[in-house]
DODREN-724602 format. One record per residue: residue in three letters; residue number from 1; z, y, x of N, C-alpha, C, O in turn. Coordinates in Angstrom, 2 decimals. Atoms other than C-alpha are relative to their C-alpha. Example, Ala and Ser with C-alpha at 12.3 -4.5 7.8 and 13.67 -1.06 7.14 Angstrom:
% DODREN-724602
REC  code  pos     n_up  n_north   n_east    ca_up  ca_north  ca_east     c_up  c_north   c_east     o_up  o_north   o_east
REC   ALA    1     0.00    -1.19     0.89     7.80     -4.50    12.30     0.00     1.20     0.90     0.66     1.18     1.94
REC   SER    2    -0.06    -1.19    -0.82     7.14     -1.06    13.67     0.73     1.09    -0.77     0.90     2.20    -0.26
This chain:
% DODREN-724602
REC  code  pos     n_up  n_north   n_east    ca_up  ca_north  ca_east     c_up  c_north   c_east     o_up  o_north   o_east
REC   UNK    1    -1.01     0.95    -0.46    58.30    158.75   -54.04    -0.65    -1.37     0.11    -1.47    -1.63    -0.76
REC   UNK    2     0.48     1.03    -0.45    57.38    155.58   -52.69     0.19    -1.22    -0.98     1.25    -0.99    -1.56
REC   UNK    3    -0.59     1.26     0.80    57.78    152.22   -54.80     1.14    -0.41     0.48     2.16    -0.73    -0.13
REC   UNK    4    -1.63     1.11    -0.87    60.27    150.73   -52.06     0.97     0.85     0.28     1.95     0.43     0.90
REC   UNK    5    -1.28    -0.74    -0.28    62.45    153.82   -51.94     0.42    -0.21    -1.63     1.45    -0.79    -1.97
REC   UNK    6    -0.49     0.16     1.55    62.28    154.12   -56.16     1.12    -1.35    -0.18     2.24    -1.36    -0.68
REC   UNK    7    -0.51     1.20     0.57    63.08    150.44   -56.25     1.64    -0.27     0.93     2.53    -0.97     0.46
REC   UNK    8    -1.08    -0.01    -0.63    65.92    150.94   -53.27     1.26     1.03    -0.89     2.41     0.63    -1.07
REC   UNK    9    -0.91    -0.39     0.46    67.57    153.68   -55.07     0.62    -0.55    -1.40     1.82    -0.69    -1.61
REC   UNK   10    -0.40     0.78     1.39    67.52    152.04   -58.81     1.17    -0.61     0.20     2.23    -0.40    -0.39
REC   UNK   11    -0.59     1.25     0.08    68.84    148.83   -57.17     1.43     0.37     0.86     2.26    -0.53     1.04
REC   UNK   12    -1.38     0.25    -1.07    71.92    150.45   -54.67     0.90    -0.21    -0.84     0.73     0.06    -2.03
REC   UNK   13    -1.47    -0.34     0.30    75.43    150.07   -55.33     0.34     0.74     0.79     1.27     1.25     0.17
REC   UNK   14    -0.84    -0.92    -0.69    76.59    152.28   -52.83    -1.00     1.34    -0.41    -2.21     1.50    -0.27
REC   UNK   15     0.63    -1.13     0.58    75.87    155.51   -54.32     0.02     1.11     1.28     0.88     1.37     2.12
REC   UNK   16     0.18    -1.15    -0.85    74.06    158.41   -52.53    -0.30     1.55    -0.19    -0.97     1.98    -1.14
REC   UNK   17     0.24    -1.35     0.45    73.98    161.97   -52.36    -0.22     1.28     1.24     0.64     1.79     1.95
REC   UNK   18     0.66    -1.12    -0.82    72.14    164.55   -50.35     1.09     0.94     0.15     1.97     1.07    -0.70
REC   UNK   19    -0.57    -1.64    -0.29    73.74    167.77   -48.84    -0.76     0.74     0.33    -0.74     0.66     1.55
REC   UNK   20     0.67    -0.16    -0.14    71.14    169.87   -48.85     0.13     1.53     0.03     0.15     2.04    -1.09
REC   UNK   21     0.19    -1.41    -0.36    71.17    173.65   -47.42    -1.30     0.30     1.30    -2.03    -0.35     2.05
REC   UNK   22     0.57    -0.71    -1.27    69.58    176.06   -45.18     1.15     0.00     1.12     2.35     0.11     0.88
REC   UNK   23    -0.58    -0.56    -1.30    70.59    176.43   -41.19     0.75     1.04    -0.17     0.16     2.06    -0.54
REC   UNK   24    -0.79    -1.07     0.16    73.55    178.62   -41.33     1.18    -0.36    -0.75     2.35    -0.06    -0.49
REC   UNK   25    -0.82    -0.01     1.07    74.98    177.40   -44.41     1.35    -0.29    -0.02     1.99     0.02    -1.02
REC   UNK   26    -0.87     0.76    -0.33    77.88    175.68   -42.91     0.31    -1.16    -0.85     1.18    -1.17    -1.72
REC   UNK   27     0.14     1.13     0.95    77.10    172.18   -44.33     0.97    -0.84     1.33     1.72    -1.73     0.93
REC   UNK   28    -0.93     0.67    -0.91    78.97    170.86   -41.02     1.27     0.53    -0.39     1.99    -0.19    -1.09
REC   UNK   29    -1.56    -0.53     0.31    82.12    172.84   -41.46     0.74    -0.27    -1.13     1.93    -0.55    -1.09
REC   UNK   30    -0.42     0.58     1.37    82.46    172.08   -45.24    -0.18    -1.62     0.47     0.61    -1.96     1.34
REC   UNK   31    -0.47     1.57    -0.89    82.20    168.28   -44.15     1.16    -0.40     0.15     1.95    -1.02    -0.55
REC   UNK   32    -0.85     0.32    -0.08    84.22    168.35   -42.10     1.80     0.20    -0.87     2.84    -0.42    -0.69
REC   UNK   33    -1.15    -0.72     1.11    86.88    170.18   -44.82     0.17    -1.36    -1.42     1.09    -1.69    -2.17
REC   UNK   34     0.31     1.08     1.57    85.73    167.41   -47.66     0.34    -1.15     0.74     1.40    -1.63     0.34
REC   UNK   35    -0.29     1.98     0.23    85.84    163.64   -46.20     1.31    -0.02     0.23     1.83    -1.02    -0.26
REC   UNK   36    -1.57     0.33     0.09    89.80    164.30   -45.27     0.13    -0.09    -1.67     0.64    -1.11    -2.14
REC   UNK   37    -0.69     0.06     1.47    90.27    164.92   -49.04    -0.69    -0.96    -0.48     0.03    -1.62    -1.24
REC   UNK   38     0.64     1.22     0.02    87.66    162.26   -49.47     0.95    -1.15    -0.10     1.60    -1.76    -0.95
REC   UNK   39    -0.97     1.50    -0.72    89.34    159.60   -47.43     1.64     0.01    -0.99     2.20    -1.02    -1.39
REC   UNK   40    -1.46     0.41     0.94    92.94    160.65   -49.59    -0.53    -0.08    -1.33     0.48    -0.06    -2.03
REC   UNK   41     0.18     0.18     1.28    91.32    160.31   -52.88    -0.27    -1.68    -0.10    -0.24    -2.36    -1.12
REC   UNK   42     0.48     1.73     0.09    90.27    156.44   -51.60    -0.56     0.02     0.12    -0.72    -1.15    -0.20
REC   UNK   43     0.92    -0.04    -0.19    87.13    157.01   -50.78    -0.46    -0.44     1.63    -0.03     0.27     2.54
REC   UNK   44     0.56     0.04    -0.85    85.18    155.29   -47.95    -0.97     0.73    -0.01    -1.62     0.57    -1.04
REC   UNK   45     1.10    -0.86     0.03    82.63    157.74   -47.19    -1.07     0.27     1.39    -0.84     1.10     2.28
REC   UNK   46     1.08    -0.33    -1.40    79.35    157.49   -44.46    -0.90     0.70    -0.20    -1.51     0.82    -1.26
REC   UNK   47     0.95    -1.16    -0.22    77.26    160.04   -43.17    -0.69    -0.07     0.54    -0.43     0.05     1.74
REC   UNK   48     1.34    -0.20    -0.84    74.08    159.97   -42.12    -0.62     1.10     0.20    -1.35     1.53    -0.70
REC   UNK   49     0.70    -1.67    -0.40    72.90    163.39   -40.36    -1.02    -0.65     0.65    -1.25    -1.69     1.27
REC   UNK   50     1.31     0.65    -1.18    69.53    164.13   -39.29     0.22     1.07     0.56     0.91     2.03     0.22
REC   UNK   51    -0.64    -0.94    -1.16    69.17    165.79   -35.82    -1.45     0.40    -0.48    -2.22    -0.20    -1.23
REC   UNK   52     1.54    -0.25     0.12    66.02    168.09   -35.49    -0.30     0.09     1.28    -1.33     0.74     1.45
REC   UNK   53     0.07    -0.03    -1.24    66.34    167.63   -31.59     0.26    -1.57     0.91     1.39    -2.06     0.85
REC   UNK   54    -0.33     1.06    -0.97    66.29    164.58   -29.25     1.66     0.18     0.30     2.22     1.25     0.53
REC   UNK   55    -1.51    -0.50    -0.33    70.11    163.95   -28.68     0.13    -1.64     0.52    -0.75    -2.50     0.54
REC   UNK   56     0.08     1.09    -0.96    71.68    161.10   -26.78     1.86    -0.34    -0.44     2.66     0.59    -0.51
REC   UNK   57    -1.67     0.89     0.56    75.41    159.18   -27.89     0.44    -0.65     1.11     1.66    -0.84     1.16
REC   UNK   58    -0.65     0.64    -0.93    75.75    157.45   -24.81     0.26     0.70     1.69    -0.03     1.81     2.12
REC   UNK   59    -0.08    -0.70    -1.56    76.42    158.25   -21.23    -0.65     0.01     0.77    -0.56    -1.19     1.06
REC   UNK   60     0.75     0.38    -1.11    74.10    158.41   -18.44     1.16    -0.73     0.94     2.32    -0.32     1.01
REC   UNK   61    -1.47     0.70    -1.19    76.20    155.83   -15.61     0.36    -0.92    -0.80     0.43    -1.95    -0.12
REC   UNK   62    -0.49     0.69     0.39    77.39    153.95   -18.10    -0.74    -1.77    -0.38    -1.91    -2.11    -0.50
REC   UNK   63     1.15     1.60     0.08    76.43    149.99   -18.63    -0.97     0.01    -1.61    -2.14    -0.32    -1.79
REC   UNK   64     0.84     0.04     1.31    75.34    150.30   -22.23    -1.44     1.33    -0.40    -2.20     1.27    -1.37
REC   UNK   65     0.80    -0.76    -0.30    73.10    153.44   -21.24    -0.91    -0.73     0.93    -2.14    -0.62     0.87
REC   UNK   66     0.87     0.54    -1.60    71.80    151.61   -18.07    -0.97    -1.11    -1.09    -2.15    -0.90    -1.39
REC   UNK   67     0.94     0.57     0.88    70.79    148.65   -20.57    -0.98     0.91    -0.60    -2.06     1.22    -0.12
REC   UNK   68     0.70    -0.92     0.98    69.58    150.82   -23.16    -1.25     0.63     0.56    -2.25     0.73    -0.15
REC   UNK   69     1.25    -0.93    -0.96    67.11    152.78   -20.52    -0.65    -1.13     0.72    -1.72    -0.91     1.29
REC   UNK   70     0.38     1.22    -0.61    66.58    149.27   -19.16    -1.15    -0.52    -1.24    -2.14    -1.02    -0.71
REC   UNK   71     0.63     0.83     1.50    64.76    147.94   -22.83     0.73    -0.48    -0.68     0.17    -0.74    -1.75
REC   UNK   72    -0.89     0.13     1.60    67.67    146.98   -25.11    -0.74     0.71    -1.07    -1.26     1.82    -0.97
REC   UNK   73     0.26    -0.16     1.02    66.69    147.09   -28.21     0.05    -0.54    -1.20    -1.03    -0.88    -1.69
REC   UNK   74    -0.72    -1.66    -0.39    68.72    147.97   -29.81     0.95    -0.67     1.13     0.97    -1.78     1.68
REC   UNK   75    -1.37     0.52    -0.70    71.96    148.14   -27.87     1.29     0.38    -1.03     1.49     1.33    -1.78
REC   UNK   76    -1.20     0.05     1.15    75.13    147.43   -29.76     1.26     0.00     1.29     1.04    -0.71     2.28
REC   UNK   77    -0.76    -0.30    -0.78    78.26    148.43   -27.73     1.40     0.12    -0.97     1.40     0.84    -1.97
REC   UNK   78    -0.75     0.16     1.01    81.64    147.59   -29.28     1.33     0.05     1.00     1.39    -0.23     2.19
REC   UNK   79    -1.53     0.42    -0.52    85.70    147.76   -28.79     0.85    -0.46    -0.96     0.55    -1.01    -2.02
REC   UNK   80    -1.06     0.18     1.19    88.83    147.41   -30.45    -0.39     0.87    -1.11    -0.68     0.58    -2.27
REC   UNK   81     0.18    -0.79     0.87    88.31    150.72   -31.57    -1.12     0.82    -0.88    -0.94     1.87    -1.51
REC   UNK   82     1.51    -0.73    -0.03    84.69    151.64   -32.32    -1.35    -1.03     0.13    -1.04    -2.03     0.78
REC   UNK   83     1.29     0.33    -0.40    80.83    150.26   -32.18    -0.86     1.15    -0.12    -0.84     2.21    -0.75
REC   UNK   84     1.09    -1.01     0.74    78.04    151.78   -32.14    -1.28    -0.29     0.72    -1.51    -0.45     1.92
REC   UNK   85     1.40     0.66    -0.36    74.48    150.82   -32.29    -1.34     0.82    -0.27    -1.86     1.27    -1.30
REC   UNK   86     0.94    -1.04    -0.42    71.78    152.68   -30.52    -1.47    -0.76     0.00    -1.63    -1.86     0.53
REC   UNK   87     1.20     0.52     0.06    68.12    152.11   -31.23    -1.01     1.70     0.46    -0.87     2.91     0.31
REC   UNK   88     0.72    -0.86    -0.76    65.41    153.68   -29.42    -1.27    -0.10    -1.25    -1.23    -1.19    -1.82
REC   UNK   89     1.15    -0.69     1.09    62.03    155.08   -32.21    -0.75     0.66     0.54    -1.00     1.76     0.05
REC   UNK   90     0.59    -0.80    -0.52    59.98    156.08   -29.80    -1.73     0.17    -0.54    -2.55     0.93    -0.03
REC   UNK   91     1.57     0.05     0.54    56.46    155.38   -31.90     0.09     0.64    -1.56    -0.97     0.54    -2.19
REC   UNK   92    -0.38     0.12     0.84    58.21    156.63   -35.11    -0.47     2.03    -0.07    -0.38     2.62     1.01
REC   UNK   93     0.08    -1.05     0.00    57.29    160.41   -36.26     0.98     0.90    -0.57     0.91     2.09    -0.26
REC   UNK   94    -1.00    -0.27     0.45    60.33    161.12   -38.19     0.91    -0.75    -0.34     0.37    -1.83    -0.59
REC   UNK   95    -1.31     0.77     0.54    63.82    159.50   -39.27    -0.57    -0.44    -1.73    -1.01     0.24    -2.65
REC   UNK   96     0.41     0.41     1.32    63.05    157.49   -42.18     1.24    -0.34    -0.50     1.77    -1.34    -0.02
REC   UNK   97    -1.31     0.48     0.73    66.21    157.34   -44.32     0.04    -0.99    -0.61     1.17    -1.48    -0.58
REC   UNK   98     0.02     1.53     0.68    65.24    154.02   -46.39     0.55    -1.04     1.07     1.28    -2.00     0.83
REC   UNK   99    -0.51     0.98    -0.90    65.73    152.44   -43.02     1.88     0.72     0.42     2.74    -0.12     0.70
REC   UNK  100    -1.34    -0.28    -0.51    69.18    154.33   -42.10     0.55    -0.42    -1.05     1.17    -1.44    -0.75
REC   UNK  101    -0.46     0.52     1.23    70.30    153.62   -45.40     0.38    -1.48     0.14     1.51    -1.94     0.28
REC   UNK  102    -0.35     1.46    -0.56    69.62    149.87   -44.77     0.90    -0.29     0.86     1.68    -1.21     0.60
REC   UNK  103    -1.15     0.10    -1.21    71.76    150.12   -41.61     1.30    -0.27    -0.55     2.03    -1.17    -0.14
REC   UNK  104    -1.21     0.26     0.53    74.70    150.73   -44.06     0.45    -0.88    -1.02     1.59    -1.09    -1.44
REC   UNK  105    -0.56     1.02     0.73    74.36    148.26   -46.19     0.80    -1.05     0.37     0.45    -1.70     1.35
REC   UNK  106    -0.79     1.41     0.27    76.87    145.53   -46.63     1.89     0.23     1.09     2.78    -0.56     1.38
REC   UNK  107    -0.82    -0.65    -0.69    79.33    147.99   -44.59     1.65     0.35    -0.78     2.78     0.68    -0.43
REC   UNK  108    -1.77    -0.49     0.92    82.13    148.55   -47.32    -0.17     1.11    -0.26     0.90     1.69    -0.04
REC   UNK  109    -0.44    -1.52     0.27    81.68    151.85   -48.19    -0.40     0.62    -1.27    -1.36     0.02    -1.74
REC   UNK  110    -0.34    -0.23     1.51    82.11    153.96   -51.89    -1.24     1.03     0.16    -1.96     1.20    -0.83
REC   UNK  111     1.28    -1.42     0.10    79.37    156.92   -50.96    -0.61     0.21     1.34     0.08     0.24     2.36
REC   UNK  112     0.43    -0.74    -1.07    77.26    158.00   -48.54    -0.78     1.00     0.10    -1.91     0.95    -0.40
REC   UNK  113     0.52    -1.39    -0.13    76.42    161.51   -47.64    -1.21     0.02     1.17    -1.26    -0.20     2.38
REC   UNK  114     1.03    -0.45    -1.01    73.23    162.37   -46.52    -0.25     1.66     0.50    -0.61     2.58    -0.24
REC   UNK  115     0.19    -1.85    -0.21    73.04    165.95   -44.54    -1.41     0.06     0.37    -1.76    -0.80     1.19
REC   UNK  116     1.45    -0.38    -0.40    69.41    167.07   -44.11    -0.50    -0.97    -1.05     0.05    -1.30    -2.10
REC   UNK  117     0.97     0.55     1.09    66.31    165.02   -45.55     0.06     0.59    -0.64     0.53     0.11    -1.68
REC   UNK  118    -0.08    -0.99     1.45    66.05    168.23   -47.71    -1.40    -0.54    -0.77    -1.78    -0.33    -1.93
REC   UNK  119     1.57     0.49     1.24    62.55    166.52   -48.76    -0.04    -1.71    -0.64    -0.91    -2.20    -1.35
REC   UNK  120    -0.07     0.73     0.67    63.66    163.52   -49.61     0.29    -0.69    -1.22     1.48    -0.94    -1.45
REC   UNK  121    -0.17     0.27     1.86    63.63    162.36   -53.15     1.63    -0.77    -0.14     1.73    -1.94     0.22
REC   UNK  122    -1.63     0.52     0.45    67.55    161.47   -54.02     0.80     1.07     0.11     0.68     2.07     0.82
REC   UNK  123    -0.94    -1.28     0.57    70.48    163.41   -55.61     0.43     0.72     0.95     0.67     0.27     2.07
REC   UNK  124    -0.57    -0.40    -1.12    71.66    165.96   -53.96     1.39     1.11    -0.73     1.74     1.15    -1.90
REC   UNK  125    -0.80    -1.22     0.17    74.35    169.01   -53.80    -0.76     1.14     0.65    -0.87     1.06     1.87
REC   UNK  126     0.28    -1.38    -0.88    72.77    172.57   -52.88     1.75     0.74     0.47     2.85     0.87    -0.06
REC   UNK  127    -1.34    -1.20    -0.30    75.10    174.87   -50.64    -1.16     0.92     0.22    -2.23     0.83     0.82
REC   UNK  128     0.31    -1.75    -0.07    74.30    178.55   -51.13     0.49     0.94     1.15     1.53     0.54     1.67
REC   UNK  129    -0.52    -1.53    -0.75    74.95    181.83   -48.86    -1.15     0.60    -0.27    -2.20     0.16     0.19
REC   UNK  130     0.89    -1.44    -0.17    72.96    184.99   -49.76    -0.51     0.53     1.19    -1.64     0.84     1.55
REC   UNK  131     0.57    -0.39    -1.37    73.39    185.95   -46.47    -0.69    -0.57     1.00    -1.07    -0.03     2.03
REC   UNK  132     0.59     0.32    -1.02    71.91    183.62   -44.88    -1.77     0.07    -0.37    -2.61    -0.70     0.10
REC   UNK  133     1.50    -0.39     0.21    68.41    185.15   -46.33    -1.16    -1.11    -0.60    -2.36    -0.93    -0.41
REC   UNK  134     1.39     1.01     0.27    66.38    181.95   -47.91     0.63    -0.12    -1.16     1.81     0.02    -1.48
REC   UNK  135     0.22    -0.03     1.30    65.55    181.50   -51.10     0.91    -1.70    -0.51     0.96    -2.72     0.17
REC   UNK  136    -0.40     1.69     0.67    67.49    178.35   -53.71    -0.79    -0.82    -0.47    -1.72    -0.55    -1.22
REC   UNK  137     1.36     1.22    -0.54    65.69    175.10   -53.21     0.38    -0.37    -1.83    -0.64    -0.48    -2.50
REC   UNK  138    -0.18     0.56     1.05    67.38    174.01   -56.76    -1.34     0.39    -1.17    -2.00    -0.57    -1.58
REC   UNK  139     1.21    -0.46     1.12    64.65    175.59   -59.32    -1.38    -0.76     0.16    -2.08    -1.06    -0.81
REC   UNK  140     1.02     1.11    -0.35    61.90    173.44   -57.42     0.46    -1.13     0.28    -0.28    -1.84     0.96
REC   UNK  141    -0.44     1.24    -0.69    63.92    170.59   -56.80     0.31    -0.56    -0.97     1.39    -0.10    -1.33
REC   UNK  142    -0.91     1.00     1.09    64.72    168.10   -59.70     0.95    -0.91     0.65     1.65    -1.54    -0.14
REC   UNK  143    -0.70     1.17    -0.41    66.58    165.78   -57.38     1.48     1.13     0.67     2.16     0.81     1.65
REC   UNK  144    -1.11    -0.51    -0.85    69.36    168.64   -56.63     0.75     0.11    -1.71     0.23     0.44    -2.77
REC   UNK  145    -0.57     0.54     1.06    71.91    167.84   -59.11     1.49     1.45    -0.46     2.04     1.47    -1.56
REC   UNK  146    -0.82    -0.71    -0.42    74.47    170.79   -58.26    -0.38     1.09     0.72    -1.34     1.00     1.48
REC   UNK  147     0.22    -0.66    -0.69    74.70    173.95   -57.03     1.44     0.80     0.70     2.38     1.13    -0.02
REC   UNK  148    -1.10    -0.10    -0.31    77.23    175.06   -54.72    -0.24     1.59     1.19    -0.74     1.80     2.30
REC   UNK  149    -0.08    -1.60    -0.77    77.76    179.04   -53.82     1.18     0.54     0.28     1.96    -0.35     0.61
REC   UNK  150    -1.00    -1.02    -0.34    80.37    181.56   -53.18     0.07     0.48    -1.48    -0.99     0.66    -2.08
REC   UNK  151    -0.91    -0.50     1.64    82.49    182.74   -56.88    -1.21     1.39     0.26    -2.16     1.51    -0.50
REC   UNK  152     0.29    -1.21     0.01    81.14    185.95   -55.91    -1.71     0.00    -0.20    -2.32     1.00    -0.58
REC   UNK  153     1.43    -0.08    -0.31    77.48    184.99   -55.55    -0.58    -0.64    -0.91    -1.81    -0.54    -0.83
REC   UNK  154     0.73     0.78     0.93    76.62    182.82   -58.43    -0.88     0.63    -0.84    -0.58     1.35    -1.80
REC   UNK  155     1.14    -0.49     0.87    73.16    183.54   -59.61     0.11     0.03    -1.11     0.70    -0.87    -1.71
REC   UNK  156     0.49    -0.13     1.58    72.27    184.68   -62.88    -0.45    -1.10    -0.18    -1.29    -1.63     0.55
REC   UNK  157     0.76     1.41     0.89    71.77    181.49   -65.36    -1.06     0.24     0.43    -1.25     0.18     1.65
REC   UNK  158     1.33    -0.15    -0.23    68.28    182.25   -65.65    -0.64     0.14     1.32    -1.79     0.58     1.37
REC   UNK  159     0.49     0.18    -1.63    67.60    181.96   -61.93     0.37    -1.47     0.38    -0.27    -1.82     1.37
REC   UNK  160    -0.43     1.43     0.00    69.09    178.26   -61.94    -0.39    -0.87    -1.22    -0.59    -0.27    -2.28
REC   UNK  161     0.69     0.87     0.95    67.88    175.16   -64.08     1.24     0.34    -1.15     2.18     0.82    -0.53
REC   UNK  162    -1.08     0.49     0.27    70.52    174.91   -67.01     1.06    -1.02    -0.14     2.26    -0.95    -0.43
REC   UNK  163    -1.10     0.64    -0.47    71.66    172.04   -66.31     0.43    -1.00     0.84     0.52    -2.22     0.91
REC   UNK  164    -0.28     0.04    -1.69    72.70    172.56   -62.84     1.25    -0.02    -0.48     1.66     0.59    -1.46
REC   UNK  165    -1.86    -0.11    -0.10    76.56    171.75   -62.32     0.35     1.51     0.68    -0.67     1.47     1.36
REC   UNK  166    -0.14    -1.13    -1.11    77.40    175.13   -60.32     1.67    -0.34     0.03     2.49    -0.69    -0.82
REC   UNK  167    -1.15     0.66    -0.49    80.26    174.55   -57.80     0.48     1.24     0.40    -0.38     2.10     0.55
REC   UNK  168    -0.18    -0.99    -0.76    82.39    177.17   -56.36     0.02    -0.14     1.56     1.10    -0.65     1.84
REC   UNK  169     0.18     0.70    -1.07    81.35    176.61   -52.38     1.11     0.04     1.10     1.07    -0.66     2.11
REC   UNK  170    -1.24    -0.41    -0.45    84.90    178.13   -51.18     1.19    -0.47    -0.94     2.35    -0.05    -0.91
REC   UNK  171    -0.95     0.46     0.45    86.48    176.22   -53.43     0.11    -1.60     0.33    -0.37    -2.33    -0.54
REC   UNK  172     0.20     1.45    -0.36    87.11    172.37   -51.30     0.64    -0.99    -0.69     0.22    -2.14    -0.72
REC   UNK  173    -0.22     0.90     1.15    89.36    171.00   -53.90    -1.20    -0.04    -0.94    -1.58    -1.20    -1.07
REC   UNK  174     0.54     0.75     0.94    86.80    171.18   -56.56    -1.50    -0.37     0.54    -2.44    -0.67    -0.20
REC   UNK  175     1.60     0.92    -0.36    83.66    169.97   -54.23     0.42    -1.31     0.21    -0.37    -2.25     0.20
REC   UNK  176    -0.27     0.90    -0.53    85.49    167.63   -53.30     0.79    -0.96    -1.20     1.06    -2.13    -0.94
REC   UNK  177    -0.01     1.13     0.94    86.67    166.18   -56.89    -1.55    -0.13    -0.48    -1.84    -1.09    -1.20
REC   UNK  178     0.75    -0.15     1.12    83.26    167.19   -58.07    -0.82    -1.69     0.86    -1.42    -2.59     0.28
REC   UNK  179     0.84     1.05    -0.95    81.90    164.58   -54.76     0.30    -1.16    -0.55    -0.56    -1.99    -0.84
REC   UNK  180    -0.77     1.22    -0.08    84.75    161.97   -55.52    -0.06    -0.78    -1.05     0.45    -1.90    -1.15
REC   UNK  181     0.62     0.66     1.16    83.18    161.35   -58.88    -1.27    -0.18     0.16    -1.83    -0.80    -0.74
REC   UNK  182     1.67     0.45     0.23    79.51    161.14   -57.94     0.03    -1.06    -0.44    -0.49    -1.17    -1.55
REC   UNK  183     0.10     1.64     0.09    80.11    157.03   -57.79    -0.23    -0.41    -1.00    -0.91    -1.41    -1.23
REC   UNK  184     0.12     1.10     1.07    80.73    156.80   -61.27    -1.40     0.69    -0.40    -2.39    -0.03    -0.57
REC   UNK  185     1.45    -0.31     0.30    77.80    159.05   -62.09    -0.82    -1.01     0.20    -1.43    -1.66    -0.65
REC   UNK  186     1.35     1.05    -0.84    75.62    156.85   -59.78     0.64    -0.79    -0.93     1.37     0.15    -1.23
REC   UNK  187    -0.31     1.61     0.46    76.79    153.94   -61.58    -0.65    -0.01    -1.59    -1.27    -0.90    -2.18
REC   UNK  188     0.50     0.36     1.32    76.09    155.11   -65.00    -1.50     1.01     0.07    -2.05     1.32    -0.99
REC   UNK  189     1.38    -1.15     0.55    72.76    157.62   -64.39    -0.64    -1.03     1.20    -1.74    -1.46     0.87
REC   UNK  190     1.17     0.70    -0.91    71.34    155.52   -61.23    -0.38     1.04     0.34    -0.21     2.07    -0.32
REC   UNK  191     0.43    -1.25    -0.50    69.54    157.70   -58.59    -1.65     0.50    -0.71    -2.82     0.16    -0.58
REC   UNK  192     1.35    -0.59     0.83    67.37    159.85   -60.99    -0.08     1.71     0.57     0.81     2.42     1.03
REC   UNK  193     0.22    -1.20     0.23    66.00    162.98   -60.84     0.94     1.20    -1.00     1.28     0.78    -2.11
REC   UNK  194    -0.93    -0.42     1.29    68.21    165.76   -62.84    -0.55     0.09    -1.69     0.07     0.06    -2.75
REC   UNK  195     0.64    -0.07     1.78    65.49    166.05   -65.94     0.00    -1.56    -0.34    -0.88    -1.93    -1.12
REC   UNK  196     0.35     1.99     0.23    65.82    161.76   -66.13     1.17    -0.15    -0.03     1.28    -1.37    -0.08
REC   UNK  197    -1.28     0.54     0.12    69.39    161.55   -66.28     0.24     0.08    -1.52     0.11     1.07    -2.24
REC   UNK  198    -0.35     0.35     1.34    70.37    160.05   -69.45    -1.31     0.13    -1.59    -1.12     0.22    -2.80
REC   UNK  199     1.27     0.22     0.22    66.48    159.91   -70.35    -0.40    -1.91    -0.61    -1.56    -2.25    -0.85
């Protein structure tokens, strides 16, 4: 881990937390099932996904595309109801989350969910499926704080750290109190590793 990410996570207040599965897992679909109960528990909650494909937010035709393909940089495009600010990374080899992170600072918000960056050092939640054939990242991962499967599928202890939270992953009330408390966690453990919490 880098000095300037260590010293970024120590120092946030807006507490963060990985979502971290395999392709398949339905880490979109649970999402979308969690920030409604999110948002009614009081929770502001932003999400930063990473894509693993070139993708595009704006319109071809449109003026803030035409800039944008023109050299904006960035382009910020705003209404009553919405902004949204597009930056072009074309010398950049991957999404660096320290900088997306930055983006949200000073934004108002109680948590932010990161989906992907499965290699990036900060807390996370594992989601499980058997079926979807890949092995659980939690046993090599100190920074996965949780594990979240199917009632039916929960590994034998001894195949998980002991002390992994295990979530039921079909159960969205309790991911979704277990989420709506990370904050205070973060507040009193700071983003540590799971063997450094309360270290």
């Amino acid at each position: 881990m880098s000095p300037a990410w260590q010293a970024r996570l120590a120092a946030s207040a807006c507490p963060l937390l990985g979502i971290a599965a395999w392709s398949g897992t339905g880490k979109t679909t649970l999402l979308e099932q969690l920030l409604p109960e999110l948002r009614a528990r009081g929770l502001r909650v932003a999400v930063i996904k990473h894509a693993h494909h070139a993708f595009d937010v704006d319109t071809p035709g449109k003026d803030s595309h035409r800039l944008r393909t023109a050299g904006a940089v960035p382009m910020l495009v705003a209404s009553a109801k919405r902004f949204a600010l597009m930056m072009e990374t074309p010398d950049q080899a991957e999404a660096d989350l320290e900088q997306l992170v930055a983006q949200l600072e000073g934004l108002e918000v109680d948590l932010i969910l990161v989906e992907g960056f499965k290699q990036w050092p900060l807390p996370k939640l594992e989601l499980y499926r058997e079926a979807v054939g890949k092995p659980l990242r939690a046993p090599e991962d100190p920074w996965i704080h949780a594990l979240a499967t199917p009632a039916a599928q929960l590994p034998p202890r001894d195949d998980v750290p002991q002390d992994l939270k295990r979530l039921d992953l079909d159960d969205p009330q309790a991911l979704a109190a277990w989420i709506a408390a990370w904050p205070v966690h973060w507040r009193l453990e700071g983003g540590k590793p799971r063997g450094e919490v309360g270290a």
